[in-house]
C-alpha positions as CSV (number, residue, x, y, z in Angstrom):
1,X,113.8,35.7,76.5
2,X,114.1,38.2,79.5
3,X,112.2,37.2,82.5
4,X,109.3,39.9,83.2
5,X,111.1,42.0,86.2
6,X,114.5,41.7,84.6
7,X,112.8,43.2,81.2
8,X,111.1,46.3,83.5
9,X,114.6,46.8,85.1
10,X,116.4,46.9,82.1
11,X,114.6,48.1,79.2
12,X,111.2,49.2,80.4
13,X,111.9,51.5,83.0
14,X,114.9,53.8,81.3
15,X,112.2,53.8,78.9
16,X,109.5,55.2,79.9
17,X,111.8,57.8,82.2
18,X,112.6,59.4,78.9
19,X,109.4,59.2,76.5
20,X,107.5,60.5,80.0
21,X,110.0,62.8,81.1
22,X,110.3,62.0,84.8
23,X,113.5,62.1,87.0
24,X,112.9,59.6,89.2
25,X,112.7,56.0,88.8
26,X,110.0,55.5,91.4
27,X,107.6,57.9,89.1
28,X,108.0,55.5,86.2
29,X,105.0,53.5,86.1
30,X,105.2,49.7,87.1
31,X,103.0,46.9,88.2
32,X,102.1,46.4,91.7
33,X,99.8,43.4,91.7
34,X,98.0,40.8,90.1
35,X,94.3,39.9,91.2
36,X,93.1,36.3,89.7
37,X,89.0,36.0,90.3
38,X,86.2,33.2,89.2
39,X,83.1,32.8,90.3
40,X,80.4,30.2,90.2
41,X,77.1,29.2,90.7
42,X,76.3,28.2,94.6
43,X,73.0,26.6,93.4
44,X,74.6,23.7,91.1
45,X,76.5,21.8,93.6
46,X,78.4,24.4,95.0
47,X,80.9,22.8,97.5
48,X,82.2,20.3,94.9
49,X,82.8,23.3,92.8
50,X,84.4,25.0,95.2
51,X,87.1,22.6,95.9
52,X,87.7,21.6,92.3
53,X,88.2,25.6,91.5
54,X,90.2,26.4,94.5
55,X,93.0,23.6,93.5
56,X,93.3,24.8,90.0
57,X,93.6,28.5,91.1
58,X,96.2,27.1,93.3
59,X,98.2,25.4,90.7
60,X,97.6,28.2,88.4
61,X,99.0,31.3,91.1
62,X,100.8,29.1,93.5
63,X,98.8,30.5,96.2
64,X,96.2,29.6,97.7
65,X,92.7,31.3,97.3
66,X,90.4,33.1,99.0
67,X,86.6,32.8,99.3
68,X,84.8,35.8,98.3
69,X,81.1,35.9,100.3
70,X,77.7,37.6,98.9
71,X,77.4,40.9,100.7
72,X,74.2,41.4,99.7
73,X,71.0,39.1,99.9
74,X,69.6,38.4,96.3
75,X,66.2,36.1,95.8
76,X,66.6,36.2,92.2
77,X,70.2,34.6,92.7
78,X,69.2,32.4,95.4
79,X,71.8,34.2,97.3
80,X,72.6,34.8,101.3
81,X,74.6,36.9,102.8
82,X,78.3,35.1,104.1
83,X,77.3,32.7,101.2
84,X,80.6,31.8,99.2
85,X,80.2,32.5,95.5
86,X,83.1,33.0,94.3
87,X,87.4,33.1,95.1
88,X,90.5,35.3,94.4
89,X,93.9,35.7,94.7
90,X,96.1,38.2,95.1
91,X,100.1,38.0,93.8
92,X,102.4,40.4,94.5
93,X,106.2,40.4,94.2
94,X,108.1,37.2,92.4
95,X,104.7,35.1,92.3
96,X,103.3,37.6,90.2
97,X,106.0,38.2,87.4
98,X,106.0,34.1,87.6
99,X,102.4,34.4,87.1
100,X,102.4,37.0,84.6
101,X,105.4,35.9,82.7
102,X,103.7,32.3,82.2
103,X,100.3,34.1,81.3
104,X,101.9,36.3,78.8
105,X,104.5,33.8,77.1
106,X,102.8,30.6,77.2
107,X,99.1,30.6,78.3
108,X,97.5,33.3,76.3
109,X,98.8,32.2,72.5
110,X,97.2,28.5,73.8
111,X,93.9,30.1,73.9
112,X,91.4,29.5,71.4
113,X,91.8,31.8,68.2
114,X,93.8,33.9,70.4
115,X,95.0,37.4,68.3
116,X,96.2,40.2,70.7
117,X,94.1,41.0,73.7
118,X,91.8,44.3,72.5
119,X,93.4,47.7,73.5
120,X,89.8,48.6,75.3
121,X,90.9,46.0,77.5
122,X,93.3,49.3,79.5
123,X,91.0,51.3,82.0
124,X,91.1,54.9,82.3
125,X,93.6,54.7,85.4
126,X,95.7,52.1,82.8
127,X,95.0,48.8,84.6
128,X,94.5,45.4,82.7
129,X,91.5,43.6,82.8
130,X,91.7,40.3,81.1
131,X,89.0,37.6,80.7
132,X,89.9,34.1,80.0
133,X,86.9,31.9,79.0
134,X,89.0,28.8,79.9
135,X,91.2,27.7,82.6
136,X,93.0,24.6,80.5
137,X,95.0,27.1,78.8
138,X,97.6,27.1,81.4
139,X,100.2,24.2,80.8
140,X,99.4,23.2,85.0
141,X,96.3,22.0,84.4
142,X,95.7,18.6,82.6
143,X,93.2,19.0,80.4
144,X,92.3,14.7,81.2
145,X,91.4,15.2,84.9
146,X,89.3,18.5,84.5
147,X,85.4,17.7,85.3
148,X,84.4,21.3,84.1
149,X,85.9,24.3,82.6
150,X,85.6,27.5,84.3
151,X,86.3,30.7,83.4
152,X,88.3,33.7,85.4
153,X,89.5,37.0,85.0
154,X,93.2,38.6,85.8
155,X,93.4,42.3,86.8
156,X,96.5,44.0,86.1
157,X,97.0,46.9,88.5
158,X,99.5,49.5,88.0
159,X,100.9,53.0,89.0
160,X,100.3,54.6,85.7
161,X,98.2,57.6,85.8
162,X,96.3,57.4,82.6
163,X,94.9,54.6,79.6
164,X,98.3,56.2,77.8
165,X,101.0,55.4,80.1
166,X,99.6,52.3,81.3
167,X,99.2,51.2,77.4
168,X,102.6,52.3,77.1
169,X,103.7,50.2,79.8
170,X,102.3,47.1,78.7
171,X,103.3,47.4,75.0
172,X,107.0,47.8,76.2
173,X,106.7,44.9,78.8
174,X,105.5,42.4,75.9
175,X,102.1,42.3,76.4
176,X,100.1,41.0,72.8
177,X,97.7,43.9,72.7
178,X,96.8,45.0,69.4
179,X,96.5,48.1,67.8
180,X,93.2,49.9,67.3
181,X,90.8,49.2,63.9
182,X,90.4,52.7,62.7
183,X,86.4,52.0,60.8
184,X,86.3,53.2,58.1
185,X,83.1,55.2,56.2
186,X,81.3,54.2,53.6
């Protein structure tokens, strides 16, 4: 099994060059960071959450988290503004193919009745949004010592122009996306 970047070097980018006709390899699309977010609820305890949240988004990424404050006041959220409600990361370089490459291989087919991640899942400018309902999937995390499950989502964010060549782009990198139901009529 080819690591992520090795994979893109090799197979991915000469690739795309010719199904997408471009002429240079910086044109090709490619993936230039990963963006790992959760939030939670600051009325419930919200410090002890916190902590327990920012350690596992730690040993998930490898990197430490940032908080993410409310910008706006909002009574019906109990909310403040410079309130923390929620953290992120961002990987970029060898952390992120490490991140990705365990997400993809190993994390994803542990999840719950797990079948392809939905093709809707591409944005129009061909980024990946993914929501994971629960953090044990990843093999860091011991499932024994976790209090409460949270969930988190993982942005994908390319240079692809379009929903095509970023579909194209994740289909050739190994990504489990399945193919679209066509309905049929009755």
């Amino acid at each position: 099994m080819l690591l992520l970047k090795e994979k893109y070097i090799k197979e991915v980018l000469p690739a795309l060059k010719e199904k997408l006709g471009y002429k240079n390899d910086l044109a090709v699309p490619r993936i230039t960071k990963v963006v790992v977010n959760s939030g939670f609820n600051l009325t419930t305890g919200g410090d002890k959450i916190q902590e327990t949240l920012a350690h596992d988004l730690s040993l998930m990424t490898g990197q430490k988290p940032m908080p993410c404050q409310v910008k706006k006041p909002e009574a019906s959220f109990k909310t403040r503004k410079g309130m923390v409600n929620g953290l992120k990361v961002t990987l970029r370089g060898q952390r992120m193919y490490d991140f990705l490459n365990r997400l993809v291989h190993i994390s994803l087919p542990r999840g719950r009745d797990f079948r392809g991640l939905p093709e809707t899942s591409i944005d129009q400018s061909g980024n990946l949004n993914i929501g994971i309902k629960e953090h044990i999937i990843f093999p860091e995390i011991s499932s024994e010592h976790v209090k409460k499950i949270f969930g988190f989502q993982v942005t994908v964010v390319n240079t692809a122009k379009n929903h095509k060549e970023g579909e194209m782009l994740f289909r050739l990198l190994g990504f489990p996306i399945k193919l679209k139901e066509k309905k049929e009529k009755k």
